[in-house]
C-alpha positions as CSV (number, residue, x, y, z in Angstrom):
1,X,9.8,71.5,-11.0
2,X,7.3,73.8,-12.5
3,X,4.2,75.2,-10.7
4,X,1.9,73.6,-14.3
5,X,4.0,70.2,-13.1
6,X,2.5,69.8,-9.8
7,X,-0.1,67.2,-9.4
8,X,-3.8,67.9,-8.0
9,X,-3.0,64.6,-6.3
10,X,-0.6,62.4,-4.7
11,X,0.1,59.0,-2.9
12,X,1.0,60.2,0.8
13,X,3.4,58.3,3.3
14,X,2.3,58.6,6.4
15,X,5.7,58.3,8.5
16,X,5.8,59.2,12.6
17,X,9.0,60.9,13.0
18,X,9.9,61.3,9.9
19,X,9.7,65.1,7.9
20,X,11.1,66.1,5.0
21,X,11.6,69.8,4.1
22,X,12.5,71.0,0.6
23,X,15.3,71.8,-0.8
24,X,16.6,68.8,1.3
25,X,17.4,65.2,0.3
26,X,17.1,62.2,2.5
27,X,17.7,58.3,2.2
28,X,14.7,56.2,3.1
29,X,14.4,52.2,3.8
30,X,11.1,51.0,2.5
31,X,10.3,47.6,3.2
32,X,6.1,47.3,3.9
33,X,4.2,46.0,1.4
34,X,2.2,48.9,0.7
35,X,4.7,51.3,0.3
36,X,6.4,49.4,-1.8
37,X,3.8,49.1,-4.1
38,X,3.2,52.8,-3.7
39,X,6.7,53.2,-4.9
40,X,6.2,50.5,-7.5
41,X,3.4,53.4,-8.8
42,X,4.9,55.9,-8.3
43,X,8.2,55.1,-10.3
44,X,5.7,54.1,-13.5
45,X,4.3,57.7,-13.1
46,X,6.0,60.7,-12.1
47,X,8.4,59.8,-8.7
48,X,6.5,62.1,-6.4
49,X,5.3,61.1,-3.3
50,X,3.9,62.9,-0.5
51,X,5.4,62.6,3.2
52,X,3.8,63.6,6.2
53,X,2.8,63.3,9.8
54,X,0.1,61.2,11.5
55,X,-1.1,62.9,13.8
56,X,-0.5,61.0,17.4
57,X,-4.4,61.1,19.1
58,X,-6.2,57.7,18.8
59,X,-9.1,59.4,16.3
60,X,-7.9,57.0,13.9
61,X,-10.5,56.9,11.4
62,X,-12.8,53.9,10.5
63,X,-9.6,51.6,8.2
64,X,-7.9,52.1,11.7
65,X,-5.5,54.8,9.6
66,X,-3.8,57.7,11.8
67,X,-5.4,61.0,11.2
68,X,-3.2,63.4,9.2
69,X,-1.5,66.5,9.5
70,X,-2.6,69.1,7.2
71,X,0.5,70.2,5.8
72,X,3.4,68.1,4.0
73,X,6.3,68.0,1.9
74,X,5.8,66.7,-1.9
75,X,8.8,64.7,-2.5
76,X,10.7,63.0,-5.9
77,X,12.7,60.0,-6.0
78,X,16.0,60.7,-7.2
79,X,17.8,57.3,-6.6
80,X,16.4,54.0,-6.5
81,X,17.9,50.9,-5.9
82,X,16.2,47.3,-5.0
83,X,18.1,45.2,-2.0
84,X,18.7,41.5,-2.3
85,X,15.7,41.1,0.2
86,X,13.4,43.1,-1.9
87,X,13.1,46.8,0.4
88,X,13.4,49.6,-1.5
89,X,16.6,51.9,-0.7
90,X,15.3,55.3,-1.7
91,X,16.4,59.0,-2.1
92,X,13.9,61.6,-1.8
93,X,14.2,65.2,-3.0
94,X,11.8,67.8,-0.5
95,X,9.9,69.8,-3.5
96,X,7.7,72.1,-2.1
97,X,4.7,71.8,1.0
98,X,1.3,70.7,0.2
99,X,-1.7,71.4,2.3
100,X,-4.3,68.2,2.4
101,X,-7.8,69.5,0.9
102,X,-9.3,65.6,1.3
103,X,-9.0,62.5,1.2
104,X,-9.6,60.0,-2.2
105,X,-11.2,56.6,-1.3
106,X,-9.6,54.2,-3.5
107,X,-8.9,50.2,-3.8
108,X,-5.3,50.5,-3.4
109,X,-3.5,49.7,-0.2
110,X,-1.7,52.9,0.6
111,X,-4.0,56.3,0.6
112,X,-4.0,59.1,-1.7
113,X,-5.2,63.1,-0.6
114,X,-6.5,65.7,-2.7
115,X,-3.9,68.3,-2.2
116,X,-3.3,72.1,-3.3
117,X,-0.1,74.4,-3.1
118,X,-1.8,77.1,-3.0
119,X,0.5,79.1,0.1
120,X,3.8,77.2,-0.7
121,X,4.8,78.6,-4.6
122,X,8.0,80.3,-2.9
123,X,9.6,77.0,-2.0
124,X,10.3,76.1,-5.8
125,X,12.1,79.5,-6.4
126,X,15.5,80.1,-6.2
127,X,15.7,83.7,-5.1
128,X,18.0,85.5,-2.8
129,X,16.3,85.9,0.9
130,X,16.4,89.1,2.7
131,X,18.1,87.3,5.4
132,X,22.4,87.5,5.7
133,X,24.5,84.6,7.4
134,X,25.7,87.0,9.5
135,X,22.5,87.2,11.1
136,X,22.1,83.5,11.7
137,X,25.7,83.5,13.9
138,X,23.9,82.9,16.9
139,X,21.3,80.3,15.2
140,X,24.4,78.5,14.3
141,X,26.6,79.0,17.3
142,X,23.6,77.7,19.6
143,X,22.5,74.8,17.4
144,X,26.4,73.8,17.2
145,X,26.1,73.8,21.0
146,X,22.9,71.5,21.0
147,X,24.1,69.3,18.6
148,X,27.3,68.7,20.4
149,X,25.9,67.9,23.4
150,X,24.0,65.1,21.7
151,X,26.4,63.3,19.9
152,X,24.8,64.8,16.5
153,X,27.6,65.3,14.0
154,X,27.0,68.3,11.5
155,X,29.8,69.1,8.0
156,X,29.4,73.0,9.2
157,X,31.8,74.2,6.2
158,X,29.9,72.2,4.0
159,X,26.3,73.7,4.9
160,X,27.8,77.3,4.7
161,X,28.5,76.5,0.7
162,X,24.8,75.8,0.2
163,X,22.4,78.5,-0.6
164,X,20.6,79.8,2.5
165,X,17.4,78.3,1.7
166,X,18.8,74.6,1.7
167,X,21.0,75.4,4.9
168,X,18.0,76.8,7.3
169,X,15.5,73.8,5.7
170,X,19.1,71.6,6.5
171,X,19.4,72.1,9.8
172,X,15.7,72.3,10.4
173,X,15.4,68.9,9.2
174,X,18.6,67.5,11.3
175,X,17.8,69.3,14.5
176,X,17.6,67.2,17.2
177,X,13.8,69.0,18.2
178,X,10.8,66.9,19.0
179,X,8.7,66.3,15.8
180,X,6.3,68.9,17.1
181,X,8.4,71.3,16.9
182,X,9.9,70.3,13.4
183,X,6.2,70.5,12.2
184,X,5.6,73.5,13.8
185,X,9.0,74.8,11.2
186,X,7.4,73.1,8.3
187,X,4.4,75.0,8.4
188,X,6.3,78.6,9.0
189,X,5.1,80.9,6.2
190,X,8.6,82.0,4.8
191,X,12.0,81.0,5.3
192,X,12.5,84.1,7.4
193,X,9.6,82.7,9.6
194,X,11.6,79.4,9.9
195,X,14.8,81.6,10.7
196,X,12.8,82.8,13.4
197,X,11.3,79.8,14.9
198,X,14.5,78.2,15.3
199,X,15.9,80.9,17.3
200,X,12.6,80.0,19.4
201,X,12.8,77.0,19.6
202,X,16.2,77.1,21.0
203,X,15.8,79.5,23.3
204,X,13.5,77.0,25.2
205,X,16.4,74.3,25.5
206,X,18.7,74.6,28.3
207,X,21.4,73.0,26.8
208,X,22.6,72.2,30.1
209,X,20.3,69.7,30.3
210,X,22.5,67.7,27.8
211,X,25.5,67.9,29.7
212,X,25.0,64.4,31.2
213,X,22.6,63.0,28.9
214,X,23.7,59.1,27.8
215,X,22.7,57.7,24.4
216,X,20.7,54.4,25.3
């Protein structure tokens, strides 16, 4: 997508738990009425689709609608296909990061911001990172570790073959982190930035903490 392509603004999904980096590409279940009409929309027009956090303090405002985060990831459906009990099985492409400049009052169900991307340009290039895999051997030795330990199963080889961008924003998505901290890598400037907040990040888990830890 072009930087001219980008819209001024977009129907946002407000989904707890849920974030989307770009570069990535994820497969998601919509069944409530107003998100499928937001889909509905948003397949007439041009399959984009904001997704972001609500933010988890009871400041709801006065619809009883979470507050937002200020920063999300513009999304575009790539594959759509209707189930036999009308949900929606989507697949949504991560574009680029939006920051929320307001939000539009409108008579439709789902809500729509007012969004720029004015610090996030860099995310629809495609060029080469000063950053070598060789330096993220220890990134990838300890999240192998963590991910082990809980049960998370990662294709390594194949994640090696992508470029370094989609790998970092990969594995940054996948991580088994609390959403804070997955928001906290969404918002890093630069993928070096991200690079570096994983090896953080990580070095705040003691993975032996996982050694006896039982999926309930």
């Amino acid at each position: 997508m072009k930087k001219n392509d980008l819209p001024k603004k977009i129907p946002v999904f407000p989904l707890s738990n849920f974030i989307i980096f770009p570069k990535t590409a994820v497969p998601l279940n919509i069944f409530e009425p107003r998100y499928i009409d937001m889909i509905n929309d948003s397949m007439k027009s041009n399959k984009l689709i904001g997704m972001i956090q609500p933010k988890t303090t009871n400041n709801n405002n006065l619809n009883n609608d979470p507050q937002l985060h200020d920063i999300g990831c513009l999304g575009k459906i790539t594959g759509f296909k209707e189930s036999e009990d009308k949900r929606y099985l989507i697949e949504l492409k991560g574009i680029i990061r939006f920051k929320i400049i307001k939000e539009i009052q409108s008579n439709k169900k789902y809500r729509e911001c007012e969004i720029n991307f004015d610090n996030f340009y860099e995310d629809l290039e495609n060029k080469k990172e000063d950053i070598k895999f060789s330096d993220l051997e220890l990134i990838f030795k300890d999240l192998k570790t963590l991910f082990k330990k809980r049960g998370f199963i990662i294709n390594w080889k194949a994640l090696e073959k992508q470029s370094l961008d989609e790998t970092i924003n990969a594995l940054a998505m996948a991580s088994p982190f609390t959403i804070e901290e997955k928001q906290v890598l969404l918002e890093a400037k630069s993928l070096n930035n991200r690079k570096n907040k994983i090896s953080e990040i990580l070095t705040t888990y003691s993975f032996d903490q996982y050694n006896n830890t039982t999926v309930q």
